[in-house]
N, CA, C and O atoms as a GROMACS GRO file, in nm:
protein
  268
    1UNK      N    1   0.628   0.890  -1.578
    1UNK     CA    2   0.534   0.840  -1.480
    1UNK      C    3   0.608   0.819  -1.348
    1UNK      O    4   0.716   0.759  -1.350
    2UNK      N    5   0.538   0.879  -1.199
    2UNK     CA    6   0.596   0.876  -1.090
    2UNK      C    7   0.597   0.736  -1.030
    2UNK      O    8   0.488   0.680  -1.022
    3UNK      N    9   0.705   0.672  -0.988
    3UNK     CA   10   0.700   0.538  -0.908
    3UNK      C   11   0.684   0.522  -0.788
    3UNK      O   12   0.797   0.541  -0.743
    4UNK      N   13   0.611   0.496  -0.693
    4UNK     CA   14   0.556   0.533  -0.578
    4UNK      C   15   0.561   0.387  -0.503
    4UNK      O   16   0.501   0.289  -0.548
    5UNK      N   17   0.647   0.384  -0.371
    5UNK     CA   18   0.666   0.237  -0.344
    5UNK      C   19   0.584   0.216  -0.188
    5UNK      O   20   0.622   0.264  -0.081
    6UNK      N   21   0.443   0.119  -0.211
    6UNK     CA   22   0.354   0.116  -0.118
    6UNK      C   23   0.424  -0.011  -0.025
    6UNK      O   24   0.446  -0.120  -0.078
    7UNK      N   25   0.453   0.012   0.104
    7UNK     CA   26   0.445  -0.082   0.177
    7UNK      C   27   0.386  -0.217   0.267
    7UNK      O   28   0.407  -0.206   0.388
    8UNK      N   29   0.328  -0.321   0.231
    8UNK     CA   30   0.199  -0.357   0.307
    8UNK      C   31   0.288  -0.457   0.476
    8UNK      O   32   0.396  -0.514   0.461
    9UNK      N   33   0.250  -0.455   0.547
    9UNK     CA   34   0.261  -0.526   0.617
    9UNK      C   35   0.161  -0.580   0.742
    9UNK      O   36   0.108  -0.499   0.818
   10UNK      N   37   0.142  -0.717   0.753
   10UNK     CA   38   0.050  -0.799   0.844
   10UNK      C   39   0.003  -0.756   0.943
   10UNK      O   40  -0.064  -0.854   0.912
   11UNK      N   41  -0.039  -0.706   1.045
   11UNK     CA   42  -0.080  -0.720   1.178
   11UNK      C   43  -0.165  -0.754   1.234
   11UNK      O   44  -0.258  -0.690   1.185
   12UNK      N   45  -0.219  -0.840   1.338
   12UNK     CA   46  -0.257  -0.826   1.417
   12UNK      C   47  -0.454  -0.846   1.342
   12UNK      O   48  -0.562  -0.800   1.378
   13UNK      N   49  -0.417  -0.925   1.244
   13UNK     CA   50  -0.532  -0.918   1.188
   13UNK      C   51  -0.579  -0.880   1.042
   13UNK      O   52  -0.667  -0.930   0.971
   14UNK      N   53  -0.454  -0.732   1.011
   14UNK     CA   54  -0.510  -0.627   0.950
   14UNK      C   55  -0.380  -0.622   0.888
   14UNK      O   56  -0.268  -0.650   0.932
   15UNK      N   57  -0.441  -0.561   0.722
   15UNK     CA   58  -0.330  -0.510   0.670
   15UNK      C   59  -0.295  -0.397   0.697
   15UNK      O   60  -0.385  -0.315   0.714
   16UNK      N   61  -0.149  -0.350   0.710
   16UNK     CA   62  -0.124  -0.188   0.711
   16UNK      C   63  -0.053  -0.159   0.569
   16UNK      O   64   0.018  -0.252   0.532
   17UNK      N   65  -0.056  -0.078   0.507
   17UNK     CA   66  -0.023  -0.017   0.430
   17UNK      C   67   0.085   0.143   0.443
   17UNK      O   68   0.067   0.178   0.560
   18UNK      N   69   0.130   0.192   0.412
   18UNK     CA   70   0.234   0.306   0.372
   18UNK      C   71   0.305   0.329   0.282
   18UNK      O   72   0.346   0.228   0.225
   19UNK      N   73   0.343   0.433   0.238
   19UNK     CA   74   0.446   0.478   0.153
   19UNK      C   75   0.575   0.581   0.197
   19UNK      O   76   0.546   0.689   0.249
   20UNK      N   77   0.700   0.548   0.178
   20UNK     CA   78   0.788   0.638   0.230
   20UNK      C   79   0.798   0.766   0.126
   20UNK      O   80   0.872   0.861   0.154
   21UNK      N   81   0.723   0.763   0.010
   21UNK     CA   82   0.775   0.843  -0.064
   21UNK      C   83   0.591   0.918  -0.051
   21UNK      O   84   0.563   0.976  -0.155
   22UNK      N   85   0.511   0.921   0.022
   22UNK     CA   86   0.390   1.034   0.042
   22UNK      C   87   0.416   1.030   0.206
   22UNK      O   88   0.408   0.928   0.274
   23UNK      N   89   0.450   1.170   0.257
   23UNK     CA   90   0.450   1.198   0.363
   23UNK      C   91   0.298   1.197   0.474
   23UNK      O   92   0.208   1.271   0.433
   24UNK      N   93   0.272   1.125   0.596
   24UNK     CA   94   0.202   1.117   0.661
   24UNK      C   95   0.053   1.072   0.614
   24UNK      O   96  -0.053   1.126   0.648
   25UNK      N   97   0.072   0.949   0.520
   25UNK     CA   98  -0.020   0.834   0.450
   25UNK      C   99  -0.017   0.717   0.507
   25UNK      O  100   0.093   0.676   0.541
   26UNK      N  101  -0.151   0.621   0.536
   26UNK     CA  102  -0.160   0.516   0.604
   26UNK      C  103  -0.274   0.483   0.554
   26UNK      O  104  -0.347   0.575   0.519
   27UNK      N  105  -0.312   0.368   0.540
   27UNK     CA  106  -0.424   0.318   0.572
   27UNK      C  107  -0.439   0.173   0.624
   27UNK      O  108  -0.331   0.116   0.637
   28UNK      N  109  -0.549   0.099   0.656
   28UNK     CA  110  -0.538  -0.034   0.654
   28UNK      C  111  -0.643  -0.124   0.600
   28UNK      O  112  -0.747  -0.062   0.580
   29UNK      N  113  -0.648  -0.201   0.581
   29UNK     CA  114  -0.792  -0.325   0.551
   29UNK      C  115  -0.785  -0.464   0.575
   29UNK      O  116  -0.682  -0.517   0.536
   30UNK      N  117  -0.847  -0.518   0.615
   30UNK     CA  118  -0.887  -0.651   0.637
   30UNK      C  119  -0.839  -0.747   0.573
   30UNK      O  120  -0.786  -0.840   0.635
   31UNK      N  121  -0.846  -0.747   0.447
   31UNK     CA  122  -0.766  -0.822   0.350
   31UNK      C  123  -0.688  -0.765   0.240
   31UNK      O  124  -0.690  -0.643   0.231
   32UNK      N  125  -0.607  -0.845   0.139
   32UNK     CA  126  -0.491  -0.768   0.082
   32UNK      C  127  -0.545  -0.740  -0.030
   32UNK      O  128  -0.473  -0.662  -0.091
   33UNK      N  129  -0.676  -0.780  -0.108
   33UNK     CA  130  -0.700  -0.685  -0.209
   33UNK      C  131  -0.800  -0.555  -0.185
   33UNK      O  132  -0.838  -0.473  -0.269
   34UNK      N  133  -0.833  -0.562  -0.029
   34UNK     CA  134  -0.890  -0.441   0.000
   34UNK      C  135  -0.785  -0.323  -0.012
   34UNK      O  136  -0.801  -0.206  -0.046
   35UNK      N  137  -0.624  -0.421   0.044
   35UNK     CA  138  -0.558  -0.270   0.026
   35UNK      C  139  -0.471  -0.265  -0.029
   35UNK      O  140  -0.370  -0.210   0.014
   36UNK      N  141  -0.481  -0.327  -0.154
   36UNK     CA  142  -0.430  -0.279  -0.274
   36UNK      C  143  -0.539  -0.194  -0.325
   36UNK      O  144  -0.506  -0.089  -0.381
   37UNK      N  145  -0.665  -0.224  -0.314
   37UNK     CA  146  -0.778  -0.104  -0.393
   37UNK      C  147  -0.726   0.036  -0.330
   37UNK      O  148  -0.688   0.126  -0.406
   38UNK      N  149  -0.725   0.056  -0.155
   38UNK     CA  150  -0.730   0.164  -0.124
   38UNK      C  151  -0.526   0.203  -0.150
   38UNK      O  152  -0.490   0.318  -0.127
   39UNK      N  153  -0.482   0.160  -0.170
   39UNK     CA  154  -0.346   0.207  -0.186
   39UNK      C  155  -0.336   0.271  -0.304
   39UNK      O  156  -0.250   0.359  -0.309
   40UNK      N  157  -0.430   0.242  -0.448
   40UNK     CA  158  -0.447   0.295  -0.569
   40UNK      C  159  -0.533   0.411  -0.513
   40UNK      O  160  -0.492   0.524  -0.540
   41UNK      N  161  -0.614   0.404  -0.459
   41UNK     CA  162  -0.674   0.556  -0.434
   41UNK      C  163  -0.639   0.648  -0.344
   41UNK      O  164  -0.679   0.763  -0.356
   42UNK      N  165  -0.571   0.614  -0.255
   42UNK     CA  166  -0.523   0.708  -0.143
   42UNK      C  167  -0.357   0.778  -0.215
   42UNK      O  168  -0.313   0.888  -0.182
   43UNK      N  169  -0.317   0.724  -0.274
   43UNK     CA  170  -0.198   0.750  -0.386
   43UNK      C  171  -0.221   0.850  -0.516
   43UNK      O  172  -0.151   0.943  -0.557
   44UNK      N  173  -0.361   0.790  -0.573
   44UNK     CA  174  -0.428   0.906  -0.663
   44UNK      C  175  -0.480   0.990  -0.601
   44UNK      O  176  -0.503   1.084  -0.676
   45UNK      N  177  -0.532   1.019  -0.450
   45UNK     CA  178  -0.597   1.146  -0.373
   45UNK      C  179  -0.454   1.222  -0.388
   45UNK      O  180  -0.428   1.312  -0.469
   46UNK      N  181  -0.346   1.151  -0.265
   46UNK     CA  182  -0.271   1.220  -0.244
   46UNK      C  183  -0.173   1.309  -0.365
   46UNK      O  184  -0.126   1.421  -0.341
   47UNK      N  185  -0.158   1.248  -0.476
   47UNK     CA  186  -0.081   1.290  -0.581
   47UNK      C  187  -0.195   1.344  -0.660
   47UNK      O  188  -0.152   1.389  -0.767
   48UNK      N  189  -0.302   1.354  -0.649
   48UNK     CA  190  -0.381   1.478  -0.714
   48UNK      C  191  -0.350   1.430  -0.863
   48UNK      O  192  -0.340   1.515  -0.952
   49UNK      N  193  -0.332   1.293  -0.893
   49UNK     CA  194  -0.332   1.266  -1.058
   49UNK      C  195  -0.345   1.109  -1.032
   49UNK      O  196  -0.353   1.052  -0.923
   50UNK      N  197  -0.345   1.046  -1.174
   50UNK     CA  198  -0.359   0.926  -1.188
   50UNK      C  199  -0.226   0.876  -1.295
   50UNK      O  200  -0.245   0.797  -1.388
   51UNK      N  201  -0.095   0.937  -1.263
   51UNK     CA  202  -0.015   0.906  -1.342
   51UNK      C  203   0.099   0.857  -1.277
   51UNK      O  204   0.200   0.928  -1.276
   52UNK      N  205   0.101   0.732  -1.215
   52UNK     CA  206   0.193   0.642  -1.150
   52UNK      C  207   0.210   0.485  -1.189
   52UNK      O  208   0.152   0.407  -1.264
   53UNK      N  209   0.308   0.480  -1.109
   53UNK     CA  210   0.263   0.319  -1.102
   53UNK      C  211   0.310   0.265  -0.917
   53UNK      O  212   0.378   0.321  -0.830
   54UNK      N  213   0.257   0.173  -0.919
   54UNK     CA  214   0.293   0.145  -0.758
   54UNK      C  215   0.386   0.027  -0.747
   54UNK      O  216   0.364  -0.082  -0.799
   55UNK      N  217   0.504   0.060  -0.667
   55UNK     CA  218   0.579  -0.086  -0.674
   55UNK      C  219   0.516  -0.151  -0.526
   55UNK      O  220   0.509  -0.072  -0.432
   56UNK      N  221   0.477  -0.277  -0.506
   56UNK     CA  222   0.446  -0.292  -0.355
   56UNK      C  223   0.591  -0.403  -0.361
   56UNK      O  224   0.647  -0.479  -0.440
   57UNK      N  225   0.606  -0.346  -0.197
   57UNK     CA  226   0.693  -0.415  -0.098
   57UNK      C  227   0.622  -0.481  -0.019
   57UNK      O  228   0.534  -0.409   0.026
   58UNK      N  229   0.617  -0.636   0.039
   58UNK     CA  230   0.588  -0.691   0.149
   58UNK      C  231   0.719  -0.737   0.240
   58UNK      O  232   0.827  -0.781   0.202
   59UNK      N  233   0.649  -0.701   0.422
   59UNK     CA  234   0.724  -0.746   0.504
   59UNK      C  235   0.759  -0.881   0.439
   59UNK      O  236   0.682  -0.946   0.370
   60UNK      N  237   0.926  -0.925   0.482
   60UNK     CA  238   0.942  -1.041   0.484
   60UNK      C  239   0.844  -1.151   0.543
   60UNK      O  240   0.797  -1.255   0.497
   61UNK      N  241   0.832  -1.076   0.680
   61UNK     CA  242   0.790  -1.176   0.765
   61UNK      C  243   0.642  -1.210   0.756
   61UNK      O  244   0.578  -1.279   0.836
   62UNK      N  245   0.595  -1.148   0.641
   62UNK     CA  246   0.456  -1.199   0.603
   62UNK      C  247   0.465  -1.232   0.476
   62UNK      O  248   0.379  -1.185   0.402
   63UNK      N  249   0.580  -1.332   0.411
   63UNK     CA  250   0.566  -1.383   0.306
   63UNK      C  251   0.500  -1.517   0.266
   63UNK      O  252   0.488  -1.554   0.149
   64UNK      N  253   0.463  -1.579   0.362
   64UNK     CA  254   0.348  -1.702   0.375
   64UNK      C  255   0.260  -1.689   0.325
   64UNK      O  256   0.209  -1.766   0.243
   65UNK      N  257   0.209  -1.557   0.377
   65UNK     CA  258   0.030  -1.498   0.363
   65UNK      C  259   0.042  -1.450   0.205
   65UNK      O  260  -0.054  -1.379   0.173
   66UNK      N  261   0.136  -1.472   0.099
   66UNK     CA  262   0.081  -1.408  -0.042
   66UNK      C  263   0.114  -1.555  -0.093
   66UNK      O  264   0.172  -1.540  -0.200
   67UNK      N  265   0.104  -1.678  -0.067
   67UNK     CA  266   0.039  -1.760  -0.143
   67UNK      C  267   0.119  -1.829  -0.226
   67UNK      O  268   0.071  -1.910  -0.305
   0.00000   0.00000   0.00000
């Protein structure tokens, strides 16, 4: 199973999301289980399967905001 490491970080309102390991992938959402939903699907679009797992990384500097 492929390990795929999603990035989230804070801005400005909004979550951003990325991965260094899917080339030219982004998305964002409003809140953080919006984008954890779309990070599972934009990961299964892009990899054309459902056989991963996702490690998430958060910015340091938004370690307040997980509680």
């Amino acid at each position: 199973m492929k390990k795929i490491r999603v990035i989230y970080h804070f801005h400005e309102g909004c979550w951003h999301i990325s991965s260094p390991d899917i080339e030219r992938w982004i998305a964002g959402a409003k809140t953080l289980a919006e984008a954890r939903e779309l990070a599972i699907e934009g990961v299964e679009f892009c990899l054309e399967s459902k056989e991963f797992t996702i490690e998430e990384i958060f910015d340091p500097s938004d370690s307040h905001l997980l509680g």
